[in-house]
C-alpha positions in Angstrom: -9.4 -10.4 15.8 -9.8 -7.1 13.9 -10.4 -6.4 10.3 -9.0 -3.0 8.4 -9.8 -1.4 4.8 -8.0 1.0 3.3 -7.4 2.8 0.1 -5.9 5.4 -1.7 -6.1 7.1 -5.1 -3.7 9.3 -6.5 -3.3 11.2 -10.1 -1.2 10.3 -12.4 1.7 12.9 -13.7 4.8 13.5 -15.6 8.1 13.9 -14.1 7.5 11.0 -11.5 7.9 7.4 -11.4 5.6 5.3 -10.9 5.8 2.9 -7.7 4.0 0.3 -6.5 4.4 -1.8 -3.8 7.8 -0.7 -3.2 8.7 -1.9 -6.9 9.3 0.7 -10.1 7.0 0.1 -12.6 7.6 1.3 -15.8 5.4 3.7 -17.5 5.9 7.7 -18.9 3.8 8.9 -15.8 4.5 8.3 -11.9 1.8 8.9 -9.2 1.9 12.6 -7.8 2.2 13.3 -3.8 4.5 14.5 -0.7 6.2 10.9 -0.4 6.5 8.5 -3.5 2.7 8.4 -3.5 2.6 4.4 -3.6 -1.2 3.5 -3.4 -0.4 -0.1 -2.7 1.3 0.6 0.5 -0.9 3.4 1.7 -3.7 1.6 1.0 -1.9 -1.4 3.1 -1.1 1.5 5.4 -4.4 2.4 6.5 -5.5 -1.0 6.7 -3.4 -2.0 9.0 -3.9 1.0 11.3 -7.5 1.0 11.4 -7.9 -2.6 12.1 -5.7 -1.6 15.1 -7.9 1.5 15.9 -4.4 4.0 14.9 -6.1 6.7 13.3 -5.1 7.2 9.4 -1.8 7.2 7.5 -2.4 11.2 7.0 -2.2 11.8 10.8 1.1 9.5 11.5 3.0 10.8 8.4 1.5 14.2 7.9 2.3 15.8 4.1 2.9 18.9 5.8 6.5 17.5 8.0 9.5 17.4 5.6 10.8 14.0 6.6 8.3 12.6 4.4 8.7 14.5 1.5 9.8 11.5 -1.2 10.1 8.7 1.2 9.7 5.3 0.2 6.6 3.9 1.4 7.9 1.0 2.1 9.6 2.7 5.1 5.9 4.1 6.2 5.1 0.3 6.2 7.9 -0.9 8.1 7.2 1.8 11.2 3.5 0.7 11.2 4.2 -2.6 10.9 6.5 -2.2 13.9 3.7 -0.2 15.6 1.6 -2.8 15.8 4.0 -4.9 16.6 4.9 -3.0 20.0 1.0 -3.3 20.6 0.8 -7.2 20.6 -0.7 -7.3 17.2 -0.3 -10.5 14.6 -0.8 -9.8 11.2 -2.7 -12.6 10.0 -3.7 -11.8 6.1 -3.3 -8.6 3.9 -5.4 -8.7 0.5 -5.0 -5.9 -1.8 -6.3 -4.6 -5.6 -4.8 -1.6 -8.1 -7.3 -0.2 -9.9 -5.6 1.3 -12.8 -5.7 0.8 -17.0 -2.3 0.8 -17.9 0.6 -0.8 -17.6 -0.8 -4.4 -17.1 0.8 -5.0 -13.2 0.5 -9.2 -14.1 4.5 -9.3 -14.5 5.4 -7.3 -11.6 2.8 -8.7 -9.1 5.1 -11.6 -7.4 7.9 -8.8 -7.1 5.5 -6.4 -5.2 4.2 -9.4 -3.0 7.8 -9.9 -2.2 8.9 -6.6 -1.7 5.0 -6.0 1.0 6.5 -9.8 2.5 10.3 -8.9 2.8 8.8 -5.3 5.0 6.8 -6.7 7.2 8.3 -10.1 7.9 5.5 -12.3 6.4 5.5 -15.9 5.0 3.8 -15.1 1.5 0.8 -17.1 1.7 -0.3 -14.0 4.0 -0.6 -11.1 1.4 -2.0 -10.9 -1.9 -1.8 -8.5 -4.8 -4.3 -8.2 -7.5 -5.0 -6.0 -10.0 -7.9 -4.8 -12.2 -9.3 -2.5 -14.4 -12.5 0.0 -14.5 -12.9 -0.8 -18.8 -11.9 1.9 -19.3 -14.8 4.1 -17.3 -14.2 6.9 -15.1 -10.9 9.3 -14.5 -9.0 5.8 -13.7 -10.2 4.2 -17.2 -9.1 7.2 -18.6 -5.5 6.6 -16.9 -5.7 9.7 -15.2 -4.7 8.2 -11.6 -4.3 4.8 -9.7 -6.3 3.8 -6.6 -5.7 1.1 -4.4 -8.3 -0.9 -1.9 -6.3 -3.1 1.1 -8.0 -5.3 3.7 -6.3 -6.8 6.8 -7.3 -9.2 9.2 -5.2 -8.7 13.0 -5.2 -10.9 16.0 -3.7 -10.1 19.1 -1.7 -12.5 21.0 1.1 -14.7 19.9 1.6 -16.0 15.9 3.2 -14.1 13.4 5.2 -10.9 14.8 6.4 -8.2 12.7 
């Protein structure tokens, strides 16, 4: 068995929406970046790759190639999931947090949890999404970005296939 972490932070910005989990939350400000900068999933991203030792998000979907540029995360999660998938890998549990002030994420949680479930095959007693807040410390109290922490837990062998 294997355990990952991962997170992401990105600033908040007008002129984008803001998308979490695959699901559009809405708010006057969206999360700025190459793709549609979803910190859930990248943060669920990394996790996944670095509990199976496959580097970072950055160096499989670099900002820098144009085939990324505004892509749905949930389509990076789908060709990780498949990646580890191809390399014998059963994911066993994802938990996840938001960090971010505003809006409140409690009514659009389930959604999201559906949405991470539906991409990578999973029965939903094996992800979680929380959310908190800093009380309003620090440039994500001040609602000036969202980040996102994601943990994993892998096994290799037969179970749950992507």
């Amino acid at each position: 068995m294997r355990i990952g972490i991962g997170y992401d932070v990105h600033r908040l910005v007008e002129g984008r929406k803001l998308i979490l989990g695959g699901v559009k939350i809405p708010y006057p400000k969206g999360l700025e970046g190459h793709s549609d900068a979803d910190v859930l999933t990248h943060a669920i991203c990394d996790a996944l790759l670095g509990a199976a030792g496959e580097r970072d998000l950055g160096e499989h979907f670099p900002d820098t190639d144009a085939r990324y540029k505004e892509i749905c995360s949930l389509e990076l999660l789908k060709e990780v999931g498949g990646l580890l998938a191809g390399k014998g890998w059963t994911i066993e549990n994802i938990d996840s947090v938001v960090v971010m002030e505003t809006p409140k994420l409690n009514p659009f949680k389930q959604k999201i949890k559906e949405k991470i479930c539906e991409t990578l095959g999973l029965d939903s007693d094996r992800v979680n999404v929380k959310a908190t807040t800093t009380e309003g410390l620090g440039y994500l109290g001040r609602s000036e970005a969202v980040a996102s922490y994601a943990v994993c837990l892998l096994k290799k062998g037969d179970g749950f296939l992507f």
